[in-house]
N, C-alpha and C positions, 0 to 999 in steps of 0.2 A: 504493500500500500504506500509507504513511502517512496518505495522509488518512483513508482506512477507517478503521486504528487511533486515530486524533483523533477519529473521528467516533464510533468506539466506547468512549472512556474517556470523552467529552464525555457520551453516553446513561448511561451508569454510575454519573458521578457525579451525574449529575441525577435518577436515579432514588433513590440514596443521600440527595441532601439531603431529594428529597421526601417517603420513608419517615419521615426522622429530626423533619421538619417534622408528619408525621401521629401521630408517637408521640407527640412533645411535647404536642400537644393532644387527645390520646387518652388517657380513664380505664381505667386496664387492671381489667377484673373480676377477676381474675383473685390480682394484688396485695390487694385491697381484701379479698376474701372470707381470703385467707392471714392476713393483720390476725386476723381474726376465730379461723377455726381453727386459730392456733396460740398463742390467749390464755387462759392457765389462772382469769385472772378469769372472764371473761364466759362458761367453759364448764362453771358449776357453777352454774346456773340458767337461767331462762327467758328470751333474749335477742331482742328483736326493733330490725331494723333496715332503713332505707329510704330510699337516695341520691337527688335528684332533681336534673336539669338544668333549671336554670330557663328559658334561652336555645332550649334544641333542644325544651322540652317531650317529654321523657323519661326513663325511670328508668334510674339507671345500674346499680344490684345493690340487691338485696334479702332480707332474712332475716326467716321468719317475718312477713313483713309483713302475711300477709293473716291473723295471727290476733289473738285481744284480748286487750288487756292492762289492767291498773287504770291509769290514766294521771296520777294525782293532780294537779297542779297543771297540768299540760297541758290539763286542763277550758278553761281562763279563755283558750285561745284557743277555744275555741267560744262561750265569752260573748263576748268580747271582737268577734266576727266576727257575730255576732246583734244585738249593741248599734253595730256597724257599720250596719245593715241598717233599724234601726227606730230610732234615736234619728239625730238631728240635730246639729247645731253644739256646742249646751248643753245641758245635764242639766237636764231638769227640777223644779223644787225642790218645790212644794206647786201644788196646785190649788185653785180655790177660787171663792163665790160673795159676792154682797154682797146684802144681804138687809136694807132699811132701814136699822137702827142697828146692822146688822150683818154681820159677815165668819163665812161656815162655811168650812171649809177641812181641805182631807183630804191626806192624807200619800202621796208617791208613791213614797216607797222611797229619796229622793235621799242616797246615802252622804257628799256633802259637805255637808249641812246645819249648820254650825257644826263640822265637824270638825278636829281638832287640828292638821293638816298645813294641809290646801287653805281650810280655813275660809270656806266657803258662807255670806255673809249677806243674801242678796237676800231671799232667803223671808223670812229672819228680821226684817230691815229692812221689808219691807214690811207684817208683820202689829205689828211695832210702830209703825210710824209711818199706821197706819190711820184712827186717831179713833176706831175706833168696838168693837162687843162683839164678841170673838173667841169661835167655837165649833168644836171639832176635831171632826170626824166619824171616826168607827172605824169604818163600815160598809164599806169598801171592803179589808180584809184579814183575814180568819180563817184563816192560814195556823198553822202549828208556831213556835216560835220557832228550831227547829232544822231542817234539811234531813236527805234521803230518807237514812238508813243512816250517820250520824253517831256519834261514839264520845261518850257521854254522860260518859265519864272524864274527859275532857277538857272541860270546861265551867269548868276554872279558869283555864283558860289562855291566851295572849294572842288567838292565833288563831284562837279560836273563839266566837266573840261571838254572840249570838241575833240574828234575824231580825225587823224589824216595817217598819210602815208610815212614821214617822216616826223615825229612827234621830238620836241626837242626838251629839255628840263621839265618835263613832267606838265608841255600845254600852259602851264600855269603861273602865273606873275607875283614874287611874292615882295609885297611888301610892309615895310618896318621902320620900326625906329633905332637909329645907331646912338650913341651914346651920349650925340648933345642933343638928344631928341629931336632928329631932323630925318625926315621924312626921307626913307630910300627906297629902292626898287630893284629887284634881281630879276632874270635878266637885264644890265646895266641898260642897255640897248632901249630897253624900253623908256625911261626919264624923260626923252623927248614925246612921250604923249601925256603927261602927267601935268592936271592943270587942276592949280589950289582955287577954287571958286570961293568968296565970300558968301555966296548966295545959298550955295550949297549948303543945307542945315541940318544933318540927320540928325536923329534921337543919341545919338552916340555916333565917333569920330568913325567913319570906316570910308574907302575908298569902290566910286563904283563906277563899269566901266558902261558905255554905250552898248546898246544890244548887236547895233549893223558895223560895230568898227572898236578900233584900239583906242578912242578916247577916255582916256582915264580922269576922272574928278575928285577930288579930293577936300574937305572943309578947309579955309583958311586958319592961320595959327597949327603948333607945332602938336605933334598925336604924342597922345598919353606913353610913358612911360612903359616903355617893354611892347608897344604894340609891334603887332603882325597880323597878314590878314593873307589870306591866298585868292589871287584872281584868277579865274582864266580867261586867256586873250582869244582872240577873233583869230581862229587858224585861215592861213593863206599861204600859197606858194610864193607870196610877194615879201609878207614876213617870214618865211622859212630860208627862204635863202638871205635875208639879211641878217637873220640872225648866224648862218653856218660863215658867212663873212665875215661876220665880225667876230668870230669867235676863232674860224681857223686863221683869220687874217690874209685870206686869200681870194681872188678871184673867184665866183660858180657862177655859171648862166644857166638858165631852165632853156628845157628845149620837149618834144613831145615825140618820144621814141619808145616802139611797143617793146617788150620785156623779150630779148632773143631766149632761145633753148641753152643757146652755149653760155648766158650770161654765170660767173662764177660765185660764190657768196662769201664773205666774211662773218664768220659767229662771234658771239657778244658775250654777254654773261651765262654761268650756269643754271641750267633751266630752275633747278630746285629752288634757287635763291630769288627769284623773279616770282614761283608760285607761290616764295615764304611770304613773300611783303604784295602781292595780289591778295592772300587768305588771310593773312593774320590782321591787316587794321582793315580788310574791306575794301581794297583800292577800287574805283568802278573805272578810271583812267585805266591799269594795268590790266583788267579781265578785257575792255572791250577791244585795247588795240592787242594782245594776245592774240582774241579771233580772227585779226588782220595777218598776223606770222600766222597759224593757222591755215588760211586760206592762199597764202604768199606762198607755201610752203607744198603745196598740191596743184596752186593753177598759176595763172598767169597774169592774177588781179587780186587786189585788195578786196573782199565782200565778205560782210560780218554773213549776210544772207546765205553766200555761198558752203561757206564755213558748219552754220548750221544745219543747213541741210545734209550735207555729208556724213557729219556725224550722227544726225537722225538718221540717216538711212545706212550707216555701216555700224557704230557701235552703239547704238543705241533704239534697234529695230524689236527688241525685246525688253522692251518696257513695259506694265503691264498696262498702263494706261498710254494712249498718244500725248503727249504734251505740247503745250501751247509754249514754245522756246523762239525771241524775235530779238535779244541785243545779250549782249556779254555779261554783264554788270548788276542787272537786274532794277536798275534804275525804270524802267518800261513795265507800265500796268497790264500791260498788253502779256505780259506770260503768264503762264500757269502752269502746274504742277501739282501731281497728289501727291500725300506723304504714302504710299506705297511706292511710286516712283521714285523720290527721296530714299525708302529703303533698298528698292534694286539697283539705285546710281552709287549709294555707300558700298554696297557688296564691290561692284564691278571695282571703284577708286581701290578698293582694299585688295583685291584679286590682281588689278594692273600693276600696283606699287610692290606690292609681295614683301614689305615692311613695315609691320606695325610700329616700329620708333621713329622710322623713317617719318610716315605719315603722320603721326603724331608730333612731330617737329614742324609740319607745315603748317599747320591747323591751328587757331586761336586755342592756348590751354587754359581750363576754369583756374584763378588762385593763380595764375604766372603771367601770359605773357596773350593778349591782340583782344580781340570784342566782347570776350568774356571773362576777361582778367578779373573783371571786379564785380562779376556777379556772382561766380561762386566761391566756394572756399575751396583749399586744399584739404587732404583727409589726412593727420597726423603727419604735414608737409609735402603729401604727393597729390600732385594731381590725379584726379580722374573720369576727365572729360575733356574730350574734345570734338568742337563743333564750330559750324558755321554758321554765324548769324547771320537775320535779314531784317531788315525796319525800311519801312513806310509809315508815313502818318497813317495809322487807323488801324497798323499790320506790324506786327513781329509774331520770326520763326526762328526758330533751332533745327538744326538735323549736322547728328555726328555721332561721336562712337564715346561710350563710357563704360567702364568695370565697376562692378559692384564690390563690397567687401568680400563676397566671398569668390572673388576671380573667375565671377560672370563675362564677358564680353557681349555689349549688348551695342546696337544700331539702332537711331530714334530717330524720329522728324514729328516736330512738334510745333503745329502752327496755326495761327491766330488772323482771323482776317474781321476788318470791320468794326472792331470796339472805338469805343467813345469815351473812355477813360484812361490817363496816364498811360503812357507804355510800359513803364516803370513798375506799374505796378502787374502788370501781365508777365511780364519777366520774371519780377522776382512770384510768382506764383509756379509758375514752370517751373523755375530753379528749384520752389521747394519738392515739388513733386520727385524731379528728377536728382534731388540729393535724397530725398525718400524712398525712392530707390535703390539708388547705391547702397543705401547705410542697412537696407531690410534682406537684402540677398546677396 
């Protein structure tokens, strides 16, 4: 009789550890969805949401996943996974032929061409130290200088720089105060459009430029202390070349000559390092001309259009939903995406990269370092998320990858369209959920 009873409390409790062993590494739906339906944030507008296991390849719970949302900044991983796909090592900087006593040379779109951060000089080094007659060809981009459904109001603002073939410091004009608080301007070049109006009265000191031209204004008297402000200028191949003149200090005439087969290429910076500073602060500048090398890079023109297409139709024909994809950056209301396609473009980015640390070094980290530094915490100093943000007024999303304490690996996109209250506070409502995750599995 006793050994029965041993042999039945010994079945008992082994049945009890095993249980307690399967919950612990068990996502309860169940939990997960209550999160949701019992948050007076997230239930006063359009909320979509979509768990993934990256290990078991499966979805753990999902809300609204299979409908579209505007995804704003969440774009630049579909650039970001296209410029996977068709660019190489290095960015290519200029292309170009030599032609006697001369170099033609066309512009591939390369966003670090002398730019303020990464500062790309190969191109530029090589068409100065040439010998010989430089000539820029403008046949290879007739695009917009703006992308598909862009808000024209915003055209003074930092983030939205125009589009061209030859992009120089980053499109953008930046100016400040030096040290006897006197007004300057980088590129130097630009001063001669800078005109201090008395009349000019903003609510605060800031510099604005004409919408059709390089007319820069400014309030009279000197700008506050430590100011800066970033403009973008009026792209033109009239300013483009005066600017590569004044700055290689040489001769360049434009001239309008189609892109040859035999033309050669000079590479730029390394790729990874162009997608760190694209993903980590958000650039919408670096995702859209990216699409331009992209499209540089297969055909024989500059087209954000061209670009996407391709890529929808070669690596990304297996999506589950079709997606509404029209500019790089996400700056265009005009896209759309489900968080289920958010979950099958993380797989794919994770599967093309084939390094978790890798990719996790390009990625904005919660607790360290680009658009989520300071919305979450670290978990006893390590991070453990990384994702891509998006904002629109009325719209933030998330979609990226994060470990649980108990060294889950999970894929999410989690995204919000339409609210009428602070973004601020939508954020850190996600944040909680999604550190409430972490800390429960």
């Amino acid at each position: 009789m006793r050994k029965k009873l041993f042999i039945l409390v010994t079945l008992i409790c082994g049945l009890v550890l095993q249980t307690k062993h399967a919950n612990a590494g068990h996502i309860h739906k169940r939990k997960i969805r209550k999160q949701f339906k019992h948050s007076a944030i997230l239930n006063d507008h359009f909320t979509g949401f979509a768990l993934y296991d990256m290990d078991n390849h499966k979805m753990i719970w999902s809300q609204n996943a299979d409908k579209f949302f505007t995804p704003a900044s969440n774009t630049k991983l579909f650039t970001f996974y296209t410029c996977l796909n068709m660019l190489g090592d290095s960015i290519p900087a200029i292309k170009y032929v030599v032609r006697n006593d001369s170099v033609v040379f066309w512009g591939v779109g390369d966003p670090a061409f002398l730019h303020s951060d990464l500062k790309g000089i190969k191109g530029f080094n090589f068409l100065k130290n040439s010998g010989k007659k430089l000539y820029f060809s403008t046949a290879n981009y007739t695009g917009d200088f703006y992308g598909d459904g862009w808000a024209w109001d915003d055209y003074n603002d930092y983030y939205q720089a125009e589009i061209n073939a030859l992009p120089i410091e980053d499109n953008v004009a930046t100016f400040y105060a030096d040290k006897n608080d006197s007004l300057q301007v980088r590129p130097t070049y630009l001063k001669h459009f800078v005109k201090c109006d008395s009349s000019f009265r903003p609510t605060h000191f800031k510099v604005q430029r004409d919408f059709n031209s390089n007319s820069f204004v400014c309030p009279a008297g000197k700008p506050p202390k430590n100011f800066s402000q970033d403009v973008p200028w009026k792209v033109s191949d009239s300013l483009t070349m005066a600017l590569l003149r004044d700055t290689l200090k040489l001769p360049v005439t434009t001239i309008n000559l189609p892109l040859p087969d035999s033309a050669k290429t000079i590479y730029d910076e390394n790729a990874d390092t162009v997608y760190r500073h694209m993903l980590q602060p958000s650039d919408n500048f670096m995702a859209e001309q990216l699409l331009l090398v992209c499209s540089s890079s297969k055909f024989k023109k500059l087209s954000t259009d061209s670009a996407i297409s391709y890529s929808k139709a070669h690596f990304l024909n297996d999506l589950p939903d079709t997606p509404q994809w029209v500019d790089g950056s996400g700056l265009s209301r005009r896209n759309l995406f489900t968080p289920r396609d958010m979950i099958a473009l993380l797989c794919k980015i994770s599967d093309q990269v084939k390094n978790e640390e890798l990719l996790h070094s390009l990625l904005p980290e919660g607790g360290v370092v680009g658009t989520i530094k300071h919305a979450y915490k670290t978990d006893n100093g390590k991070p453990f998320i990384w994702a891509k943000t998006g904002s629109l007024s009325n719209n933030y999303n998330q979609s990226g990858y994060f470990i649980t304490r108990k060294g889950r690996r999970l894929a999410f996109s989690f995204m919000n369209n339409n609210f009428t209250r602070p973004a601020g506070q939508v954020r850190d409502e996600m944040v909680r959920i999604i550190t409430w995750i972490h800390e429960n599995y």
